[in-house]
N, C-alpha and C positions, 0 to 999 in steps of 0.2 A: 733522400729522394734521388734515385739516379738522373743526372743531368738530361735535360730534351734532347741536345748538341749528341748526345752518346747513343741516342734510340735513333735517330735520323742518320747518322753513320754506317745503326747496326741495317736498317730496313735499305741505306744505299749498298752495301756490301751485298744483302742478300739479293736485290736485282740485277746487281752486274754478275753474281755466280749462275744465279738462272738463265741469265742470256747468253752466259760465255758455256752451257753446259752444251754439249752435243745433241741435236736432234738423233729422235730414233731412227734405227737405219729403214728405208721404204728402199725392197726388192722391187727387180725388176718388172713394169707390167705387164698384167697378163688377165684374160677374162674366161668366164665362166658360161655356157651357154645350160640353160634348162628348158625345155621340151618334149611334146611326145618323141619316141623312139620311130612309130611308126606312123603314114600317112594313106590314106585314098587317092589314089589320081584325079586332080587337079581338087586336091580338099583345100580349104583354105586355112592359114594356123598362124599362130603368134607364141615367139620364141622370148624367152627373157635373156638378155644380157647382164652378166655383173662385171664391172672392171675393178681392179685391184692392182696394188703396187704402181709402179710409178712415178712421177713430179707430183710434191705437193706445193700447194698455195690453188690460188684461182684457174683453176686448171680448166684449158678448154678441151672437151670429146670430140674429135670425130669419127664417127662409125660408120664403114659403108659394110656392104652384106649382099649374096649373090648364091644361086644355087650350081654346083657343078657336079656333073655326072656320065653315064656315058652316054642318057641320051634325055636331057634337059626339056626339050622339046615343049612348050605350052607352061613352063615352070617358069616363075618369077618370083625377084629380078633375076634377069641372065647376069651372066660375068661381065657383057658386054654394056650392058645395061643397069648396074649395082644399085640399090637406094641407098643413101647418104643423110645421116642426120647429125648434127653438132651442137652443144648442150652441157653444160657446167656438171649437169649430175654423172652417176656411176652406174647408173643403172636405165636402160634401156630395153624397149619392147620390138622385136623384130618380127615383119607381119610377109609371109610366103603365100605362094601358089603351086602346091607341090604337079609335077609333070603327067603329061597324059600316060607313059611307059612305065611299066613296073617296073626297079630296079633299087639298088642300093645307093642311094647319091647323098653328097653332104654339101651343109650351109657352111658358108665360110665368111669368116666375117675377118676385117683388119680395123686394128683400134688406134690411133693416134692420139696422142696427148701432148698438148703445149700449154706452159705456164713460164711465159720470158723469154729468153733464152733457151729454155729448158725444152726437148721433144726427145720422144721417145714413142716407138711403134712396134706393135705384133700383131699375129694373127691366130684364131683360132676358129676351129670347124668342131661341126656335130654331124654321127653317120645317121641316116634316115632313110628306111626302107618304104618303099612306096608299093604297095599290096592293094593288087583288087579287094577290097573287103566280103566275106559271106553274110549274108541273111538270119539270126537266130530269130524265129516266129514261134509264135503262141497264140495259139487262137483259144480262149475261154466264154465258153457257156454259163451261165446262170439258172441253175434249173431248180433253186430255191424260190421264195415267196416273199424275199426281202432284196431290195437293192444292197449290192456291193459297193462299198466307196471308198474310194484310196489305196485301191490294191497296189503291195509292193511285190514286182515279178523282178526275180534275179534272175542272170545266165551266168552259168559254169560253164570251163572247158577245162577240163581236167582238174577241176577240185579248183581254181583260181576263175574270182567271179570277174566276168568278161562286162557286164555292164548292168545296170537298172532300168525299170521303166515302170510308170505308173499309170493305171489303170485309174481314172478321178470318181466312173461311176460304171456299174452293169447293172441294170435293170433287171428284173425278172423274168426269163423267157431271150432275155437278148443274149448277144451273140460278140466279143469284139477278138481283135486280134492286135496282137502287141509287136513291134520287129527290132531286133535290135541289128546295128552294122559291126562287127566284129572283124580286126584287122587280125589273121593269121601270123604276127610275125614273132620268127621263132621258132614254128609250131613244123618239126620234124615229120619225113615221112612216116604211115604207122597207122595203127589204131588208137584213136581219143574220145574220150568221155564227152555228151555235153547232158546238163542240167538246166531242170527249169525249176526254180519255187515258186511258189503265190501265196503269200503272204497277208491274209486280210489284216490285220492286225497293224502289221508293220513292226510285230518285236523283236524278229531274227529266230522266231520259234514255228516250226511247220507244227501245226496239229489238226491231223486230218479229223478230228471232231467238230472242229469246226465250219469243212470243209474247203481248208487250207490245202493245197495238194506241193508235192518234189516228184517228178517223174525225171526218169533219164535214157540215155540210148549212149549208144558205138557209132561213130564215124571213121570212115578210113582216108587218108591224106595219102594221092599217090606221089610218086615220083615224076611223075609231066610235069611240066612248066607251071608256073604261078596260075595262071588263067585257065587252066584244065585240071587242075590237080584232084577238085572236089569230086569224089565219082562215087559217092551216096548218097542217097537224101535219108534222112531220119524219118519214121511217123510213129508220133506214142498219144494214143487213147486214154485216158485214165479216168472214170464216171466215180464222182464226189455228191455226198450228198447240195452241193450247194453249186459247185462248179467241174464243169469238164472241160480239163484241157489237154489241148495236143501239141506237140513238139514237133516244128519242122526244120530244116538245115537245107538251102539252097545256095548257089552262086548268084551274087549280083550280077545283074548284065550291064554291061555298059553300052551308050548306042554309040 
């Protein structure tokens, strides 16, 4: 039988080589922001933070965060004004008031981290366009003898679906209209596609047997400024045995 005195030497051996081994090395930190690309004038939105690298142990966060651009204007927090929040964890929820001006402007956030002795800080930003958004409408008829319910209505804008909305019930003879806000960003001068489906079903399959209807139309994107640019409206009629719907494309107004 091997001695106890020899098993207690081997298990102290082993714990001084694990403590005398080198920690993994932790790069410098730095954080991660995830968020729309794109905003509404004065939409409201919540940004996620992830920090990484850094001091390890009991590490305290401080996170402030501030909108800058060229004209901030109604957006919050200002620079001058930043929110601030402190917090053990890594991850962090950042909540804006994007500006009354259209414009390209970014969130900037500086992350500090102290554990002891130990601090260390950076900074990092996300760009964020701020686009009047357009109107995608749909106005659908029921001119079948059974209620509709649960209709799923897509929009396209050039082959890439821009948003959903659901329709819970049409009645027979009734009438509703669906609208979605689509922010243009990105979206070059030119001519582009928009799309509408209606989906009773809800399985990703148009069949007009059903009374399922995909109509579509051309919109032209001029060269003016962000807030004039739209200088089409769409209108498509399309008579289904069960539903008729039309396609419209306007500019939101802002007051």
């Amino acid at each position: 039988m091997r001695p106890s005195g020899t098993i207690a030497l081997g298990i102290l051996a082993a714990i001084v080589a694990l403590l005398a081994a080198p920690a993994a090395a932790q790069g410098p930190i730095y954080g991660t922001i995830a968020g729309p690309n794109a905003l509404a004038p004065s939409q409201v939105s919540a940004y996620n933070l992830t920090i990484g690298g850094g001091p390890t142990g009991a590490v305290t966060y401080t996170v402030s965060w501030y909108l800058t651009g060229p004209n901030v204007a109604g957006g919050k927090p200002s620079a001058n004004q930043p929110t601030t929040v402190t917090g053990n964890r890594t991850r962090f929820s950042l909540n804006i008031t994007a500006p009354l001006a259209e414009q390209t402007m970014s969130l900037a956030v500086r992350i500090s981290a102290a554990v002891g002795s130990s601090y260390e800080n950076t900074t990092v930003e996300k760009s964020i366009a701020v686009i009047t958004p357009i109107v995608l409408s749909a106005s659908f008829q029921n001119t079948g003898t059974t209620a509709a319910v649960n209709v799923t209505v897509r929009f396209y804008v050039d082959g890439v679906l821009a948003g959903t909305e659901k329709i819970a019930r049409l009645n027979p003879g009734a009438q509703v209209t669906e609208t979605l806000n689509y922010l243009p960003s990105g979206l070059q001068p030119g001519t582009h596609q928009v799309r509408v489906e209606a989906d009773l079903d809800g399985n990703g399959v148009i069949d007009p047997a059903k009374g399922e209807a995909v109509v579509s139309s051309l919109f032209y994107r001029g060269t003016a400024p962000l807030s004039t640019a739209w200088t089409v409206v769409i209108g498509i009629a399309v008579f289904l045995p069960v539903l008729l719907l039309t396609v419209a494309l306007r500019r939101r107004q802002r007051a």
